[in-house]
N, C-alpha and C positions, 0 to 999 in steps of 0.2 A: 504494500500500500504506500504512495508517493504522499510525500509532506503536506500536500495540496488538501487531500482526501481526510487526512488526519485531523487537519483543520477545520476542515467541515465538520465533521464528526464529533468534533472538541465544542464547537461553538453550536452545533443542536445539540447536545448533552447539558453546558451548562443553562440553555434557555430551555429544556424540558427539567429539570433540575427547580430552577426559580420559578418555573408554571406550576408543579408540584406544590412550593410553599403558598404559592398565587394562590390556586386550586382550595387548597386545607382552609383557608385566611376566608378565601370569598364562601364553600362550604358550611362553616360557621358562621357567621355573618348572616347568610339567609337562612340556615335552621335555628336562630337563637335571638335573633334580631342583633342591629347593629352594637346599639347600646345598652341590650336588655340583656345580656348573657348572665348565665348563672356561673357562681365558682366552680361549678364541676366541669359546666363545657370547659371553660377556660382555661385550667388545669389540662384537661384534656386535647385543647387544641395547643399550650406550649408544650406539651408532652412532644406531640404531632410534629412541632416547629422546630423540636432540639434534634429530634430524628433528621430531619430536612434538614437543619444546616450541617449536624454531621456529615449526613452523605456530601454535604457541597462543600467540604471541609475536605473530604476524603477527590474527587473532583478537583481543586486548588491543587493539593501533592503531585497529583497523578498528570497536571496541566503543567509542571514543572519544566520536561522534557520537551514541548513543543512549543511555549510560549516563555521566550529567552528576552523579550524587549522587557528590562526592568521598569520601567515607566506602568506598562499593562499591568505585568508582575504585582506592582505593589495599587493601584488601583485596583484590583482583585482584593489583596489581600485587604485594605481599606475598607471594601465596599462588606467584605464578609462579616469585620470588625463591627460596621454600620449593623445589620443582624443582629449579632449579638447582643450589643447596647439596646435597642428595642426589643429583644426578647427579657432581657432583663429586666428592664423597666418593667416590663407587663409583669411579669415574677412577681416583683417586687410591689406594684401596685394589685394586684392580685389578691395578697399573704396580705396586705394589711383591709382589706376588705374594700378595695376602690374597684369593684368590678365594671364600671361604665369609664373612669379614667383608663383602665386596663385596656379594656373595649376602642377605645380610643388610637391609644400609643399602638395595637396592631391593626387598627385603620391606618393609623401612618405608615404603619411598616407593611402595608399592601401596597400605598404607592410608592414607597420606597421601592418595593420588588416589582413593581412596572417599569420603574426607572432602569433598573438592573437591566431587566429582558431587554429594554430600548439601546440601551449602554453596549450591549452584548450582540444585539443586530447590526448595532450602524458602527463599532469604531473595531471588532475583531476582523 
C-alpha cells in the first residue's frame, strides 16, 4: 500500500473516530433532552466518551509513523488535550450535582468535535 492510500485511510479513520464521539454526544442529547439529563445518563454517556477518546488516543500513537509535519503532530495532540479538559469539566460538574451545567460543557464539546471533523477534512 503506497503513502498516498495510507493517508486516506488515516484521515477517514480519524473522522469516523470523532463521528463516533459526535454520534454518542448527539444520541444523548435527543434520548435525555438537551438540558434535562439525568446523573445516570451522564455518567453513562462520559463512560461512553473516555472509551472514544481512548481509542483516538490509541489512533494519535499509531498516526505517528505517517504524519511526520510536527506543526499537525502537535495540533492533534492539542486538539485531543481540548477532549479531555471538556470531558472533565462534565466529570467534575456532574459529581457535584450540576447536571444541566454538565449538559452544557458537552454541548460544547459536540461543537468542538464538529470543528475536529472540519479541521481533519480540509487541512490533512
Amino acid at each position: 500500500m503506497n503513502i498516498h492510500k495510507k493517508m486516506k485511510a488515516l484521515k477517514r479513520n480519524a473522522i469516523l473516530l470523532l463521528l463516533y464521539d459526535l454520534l454518542m454526544l448527539c444520541i444523548a442529547f435527543v434520548k435525555n433532552g438537551m438540558t434535562n439529563m439525568s446523573a445516570e445518563a451522564l455518567t453513562s454517556l462520559i463512560i461512553s466518551l473516555v472509551f472514544g477518546i481512548f481509542i483516538n488516543l490509541l489512533w494519535i500513537l499509531d498516526s505517528k509513523n505517517w504524519i511526520t509535519d510536527s506543526g499537525k503532530r502537535k495540533c492533534i495532540w492539542f486538539y485531543w488535550c481540548g477532549e479531555i479538559v471538556f470531558l472533565l469539566m462534565a466529570f467534575v460538574l456532574e459529581n457535584r450535582n450540576q447536571p444541566v451545567a454538565a449538559s452544557a460543557i458537552l454541548g460544547v464539546m459536540a461543537a468542538y468535535i464538529v470543528v475536529g471533523i472540519w479541521w481533519v477534512s480540509r487541512k490533512f
